[in-house]
Every structure is written in structure tokens, then in C-alpha cells.
N, C-alpha and C positions, 0 to 999 in steps of 0.2 A: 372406259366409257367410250360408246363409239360418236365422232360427232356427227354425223351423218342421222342416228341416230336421235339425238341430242334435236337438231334442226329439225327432222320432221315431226317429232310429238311439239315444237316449240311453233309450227304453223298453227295448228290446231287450239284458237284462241279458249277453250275452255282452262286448258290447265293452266295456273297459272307459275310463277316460279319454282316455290315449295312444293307445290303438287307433283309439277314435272323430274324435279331432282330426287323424288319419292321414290316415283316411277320409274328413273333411270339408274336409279340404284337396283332396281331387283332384272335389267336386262342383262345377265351376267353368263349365259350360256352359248361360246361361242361355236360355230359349227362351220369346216369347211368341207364342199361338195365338187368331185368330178365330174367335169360334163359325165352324163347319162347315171351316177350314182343314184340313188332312191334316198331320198329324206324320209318319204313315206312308203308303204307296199301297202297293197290291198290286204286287207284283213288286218295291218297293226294296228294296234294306238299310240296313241303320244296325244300328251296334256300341256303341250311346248304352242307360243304362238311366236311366231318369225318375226325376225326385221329381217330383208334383204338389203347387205351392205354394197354388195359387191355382185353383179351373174344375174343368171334367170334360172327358174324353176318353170316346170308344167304341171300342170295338175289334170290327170288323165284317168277315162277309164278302159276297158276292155270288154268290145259288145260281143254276143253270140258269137258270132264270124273269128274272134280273135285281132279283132283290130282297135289298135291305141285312138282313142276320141279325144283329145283336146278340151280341156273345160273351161280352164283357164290358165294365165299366166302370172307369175312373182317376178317382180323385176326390181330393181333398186331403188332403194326409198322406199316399197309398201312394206305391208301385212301380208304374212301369207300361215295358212293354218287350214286341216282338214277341219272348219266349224263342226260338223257331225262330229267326228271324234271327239276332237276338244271341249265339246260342250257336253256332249249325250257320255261320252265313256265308252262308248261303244266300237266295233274293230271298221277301220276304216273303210269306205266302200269307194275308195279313190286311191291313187296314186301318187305320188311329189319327184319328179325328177331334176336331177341339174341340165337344163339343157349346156348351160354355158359353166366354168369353174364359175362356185357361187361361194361366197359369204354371208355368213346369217350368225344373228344374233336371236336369243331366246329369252323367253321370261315362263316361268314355268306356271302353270295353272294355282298350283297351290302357292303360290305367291303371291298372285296376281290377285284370287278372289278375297283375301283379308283387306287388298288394298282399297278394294271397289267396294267392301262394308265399312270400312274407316276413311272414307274421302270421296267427300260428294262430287268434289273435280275429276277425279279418278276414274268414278263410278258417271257420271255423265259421258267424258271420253272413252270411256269404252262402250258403253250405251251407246254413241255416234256411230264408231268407227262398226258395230254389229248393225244400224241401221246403214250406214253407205254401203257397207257389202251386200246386203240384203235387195237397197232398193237397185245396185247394181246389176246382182244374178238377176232379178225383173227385168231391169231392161234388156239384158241382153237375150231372155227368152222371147222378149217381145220380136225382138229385132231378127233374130233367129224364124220368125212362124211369118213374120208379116214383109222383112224387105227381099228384096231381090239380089243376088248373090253380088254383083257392081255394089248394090247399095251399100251390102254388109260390109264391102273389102273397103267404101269408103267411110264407113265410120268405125272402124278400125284404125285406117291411116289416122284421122282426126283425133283418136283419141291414144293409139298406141301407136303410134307409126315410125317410133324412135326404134324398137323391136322388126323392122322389116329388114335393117340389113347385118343383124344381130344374128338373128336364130334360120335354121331350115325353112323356107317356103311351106315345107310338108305339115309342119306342125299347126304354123298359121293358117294351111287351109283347113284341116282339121277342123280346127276352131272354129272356124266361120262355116264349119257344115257343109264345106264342095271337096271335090275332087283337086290335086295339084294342076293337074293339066287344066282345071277351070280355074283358077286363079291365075296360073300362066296368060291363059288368052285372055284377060281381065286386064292384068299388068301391063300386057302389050297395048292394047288398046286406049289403055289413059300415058301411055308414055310416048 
């Protein structure tokens, strides 16, 4: 059992004891990744959803041009999972890489769904944690079409900012939809 693990389903005041010990009994899938190894590739599936114990992952596509996009990031302590896949069944239309060596723990789909019709704590907590990701991709679409590229790198730092001297520049501008060398001139100027 991992505790790390352990602690972060035990923030989360829905479950309570026996719920949670229910719940950490079926996280039994342990996974270790090389920086730049794939967890995921575009077109597989997988019915696995992460704990990141240890490392970061990206979660990436590839546009016309052949270049890697940034969607988002797994870092220690969350969730991470292609939702499409793992929900639909269908072949993934994303990517999972280790940016950093990672550690991940898994719970497999067909485990998971017996647990969430037999445990209404269960089944509430994961009902949350599919609403926080949900209204998270919203905000960061929002945030994406409406701030100005300073803005976006500062609510980044606000919110992920532990990740800036972790992984490549490259990736996090990616993400934030500019150019390296615009993020470069960004970083100088609030430094």
C-alpha cells in the first residue's frame, strides 16, 4: 500500500475509513517509467487510472505540422488517466510520457466500477474527482482563449509552479500555448 497514496484519498472528506481502505486495497498495480518512456501512445487503450507516487508525466498531442502540444501534466500526488480512453474504450487520441523517472500506482477499471455500484462513498468520490478534472480542462480552456500569455505563465506559477524547475521550459510553454523563446522573455522580465 502506498502511503502517499493512502493520504491523498484520505484528504478527500467524502470517504470515510472503510471506504477508503476498500478503495486502497484494489490500488495494486505498480508501474515504473523512464523519463521520456510512454505510459500511453496515441491509439492504445488502457482501463488503468494512476496515482503518481513519485515523477511527472505529460499528456500530449501531435498537431498536423508533427509537433508535440502539451495538454497537461501528472505530477505527484494526482490522478492521471486518458479519461476518453478509460471511460469510452475507445483507442486513445492522446499521449502519457514520463517527463521525469515516475512512479505510479493503478487501480484497474474493472475493479474500480463494482466498487462505485457497491459504495455510495466510492461512488460520490469518484463522481468528484471526474467533476474537478472536468471543471479544471474548462478553466484552463477558458484561460487559454481569454488571458494574455504573462497572464497564463502567471497562473501557472500560482497554481503549478513547484513543476518550473522540475521539467524543460519547452514543455511548459507548450502548455501554455506560446513559443519557448516567449516564455524566456516572460521569465526575464518578472525576475
Amino acid at each position: 500500500m502506498s502511503l502517499a497514496l493512502s493520504h491523498f484519498l484520505s484528504e478527500n472528506k467524502i470517504l470515510g475509513t472503510e471506504s477508503r481502505k476498500t478503495l486502497l486495497g484494489f490500488w495494486n498495480k505498480n508501474k515504473m517509467l523512464k523519463t521520456k518512456e510512454l505510459l500511453l501512445g496515441f491509439k492504445q487503450k488502457d482501463s488503468n487510472l494512476y496515482f503518481v507516487k513519485k515523477g511527472c508525466v505529460r499528456l500530449f498531442v501531435i498537431d498536423k505540422n508533427g509537433e508535440q502540444i502539451n495538454m497537461g501534466f501528472g505530477y505527484e500526488n494526482s490522478l492521471i488517466t486518458c479519461f476518453q480512453t478509460f471511460i469510452e474504450g475507445t483507442p486513445s487520441l492522446i499521449s502519457i510520457e514520463a517527463i521525469l523517472d515516475t512512479e505510479l500506482v493503478a487501480i484497474a477499471k474493472s475493479d474500480l466500477l463494482p466498487l462505485i455500484q457497491s459504495n455510495s462513498e466510492i461512488a460520490l468520490w469518484y463522481q468528484s474527482m471526474l467533476e474537478s478534472t472536468l471543471t479544471g480542462h474548462i478553466q484552463r480552456q477558458v484561460e487559454l482563449l481569454t488571458l494574455k500569455p504573462q497572464e497564463r505563465y502567471a497562473v501557472f506559477i500560482k497554481r503549478s509552479g513547484h513543476l518550473i524547475n522540475k521539467i524543460p521550459l519547452k514543455y511548459i510553454a507548450s502548455y501554455l500555448m506560446m513559443k519557448p523563446e516567449t516564455l524566456s522573455r516572460i521569465r526575464a522580465k518578472i525576475s
